[in-house]
C-alpha positions, 0 to 999 in steps of 0.5 A, a space after each residue: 824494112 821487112 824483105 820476105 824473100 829473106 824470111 822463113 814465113 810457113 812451115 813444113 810440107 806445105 801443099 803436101 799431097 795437093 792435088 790441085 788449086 794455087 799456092 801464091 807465099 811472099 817468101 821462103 817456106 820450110 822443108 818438103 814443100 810440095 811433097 807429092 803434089 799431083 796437080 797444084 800450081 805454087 809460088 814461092 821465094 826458097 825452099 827448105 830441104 826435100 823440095 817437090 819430093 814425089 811430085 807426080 804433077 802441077 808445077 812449082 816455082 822457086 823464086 830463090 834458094 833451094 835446100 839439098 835433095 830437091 826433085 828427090 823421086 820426082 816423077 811428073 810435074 815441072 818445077 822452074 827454081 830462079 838460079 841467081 847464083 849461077 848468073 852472077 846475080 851481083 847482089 848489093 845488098 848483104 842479104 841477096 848476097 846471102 841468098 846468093 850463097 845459099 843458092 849457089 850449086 843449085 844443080 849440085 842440089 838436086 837429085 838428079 835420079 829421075 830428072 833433068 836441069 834444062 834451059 826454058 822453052 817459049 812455052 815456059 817464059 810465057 807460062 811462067 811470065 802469067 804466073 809471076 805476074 799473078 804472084 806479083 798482083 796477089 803478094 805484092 812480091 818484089 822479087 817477082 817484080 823484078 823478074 818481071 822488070 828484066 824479063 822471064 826470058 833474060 832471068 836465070 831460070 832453071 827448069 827441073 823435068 822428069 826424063 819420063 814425064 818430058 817422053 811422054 809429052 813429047 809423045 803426046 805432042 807427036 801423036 796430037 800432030 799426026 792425028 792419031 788416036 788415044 789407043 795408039 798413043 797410049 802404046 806409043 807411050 808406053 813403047 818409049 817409056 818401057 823401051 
């Protein structure tokens, strides 16, 4: 049978420069992918080199490997990559061992420059819990099938966050809660982005 998480089935820069809308691919595309995205929403089951380069916005999830320098220059957006290979996924089968060995040293891969590899809040397994269940419904993907099975929470997940973009955020959040208004918090951003 055919697995498409195992198979290359699109080309390069794909979702380049996206500025919004959805991208839902049962299975792994080329490099560049999402290169420059400011505002679009994509799934996909790996990815070739130069992952979410210049990412501004949107989010992205990676349901499998990675190639080198992903999150190069990535300023805004939040990307989720699936790290089976970290968790000791215990793969049976010759070809999740594969991707299992390609995966391996997600962390070591990405370009850690401007962002950091942290753990899911509940925010994101509820996010990414909707995403993948609309993955799943749209492509018929069964590795999202199988995340979804043992829960986005219980799963290897990886959340790769722009230092600034979480600053801001945070930021934004604080200022929300305390009721200020949008001139304050636009110098409080810039306060805790500049220093």
């Amino acid at each position: 049978t055919f697995a498409a998480e195992h198979n290359v089935i699109a080309g390069n820069v794909i979702g380049y420069g996206a500025t919004s809308g959805e991208i839902y691919l049962r299975g792994v595309v080329g490099e560049r992918f999402c290169v420059r995205n400011s505002g679009a929403t994509a799934v996909v089951e790996g990815v070739g080199d130069h992952g979410c380069e210049y990412m501004t916005g949107g989010r992205v999830v990676v349901l499998g490997a990675t190639g080198r320098n992903f999150a190069a220059g990535m300023s805004g957006g939040i990307a989720y990559v699936l790290d089976e290979a970290a968790a000791g996924s215990g793969a049976a089968d010759a070809a999740r061992a594969a991707d299992a060995a390609r995966a391996a040293g997600f962390a070591s891969r990405v370009n850690t420059e401007l962002v950091d590899v942290v753990d899911l809040d509940a925010d994101d397994v509820v996010w990414l819990t909707a995403t993948l269940q609309k993955h799943a419904d749209l492509t018929g993907s069964a590795v999202a099938q199988r995340v979804l099975a043992a829960g986005v929470a219980q799963s290897p997940f990886r959340k790769v966050m722009p230092r600034d973009y979480a600053r801001v955020l945070r930021v934004m959040a604080d200022a929300k809660r305390d009721g200020l208004d949008d001139v304050t918090t636009a110098q409080k951003i810039m306060e805790s982005v500049h220093g």
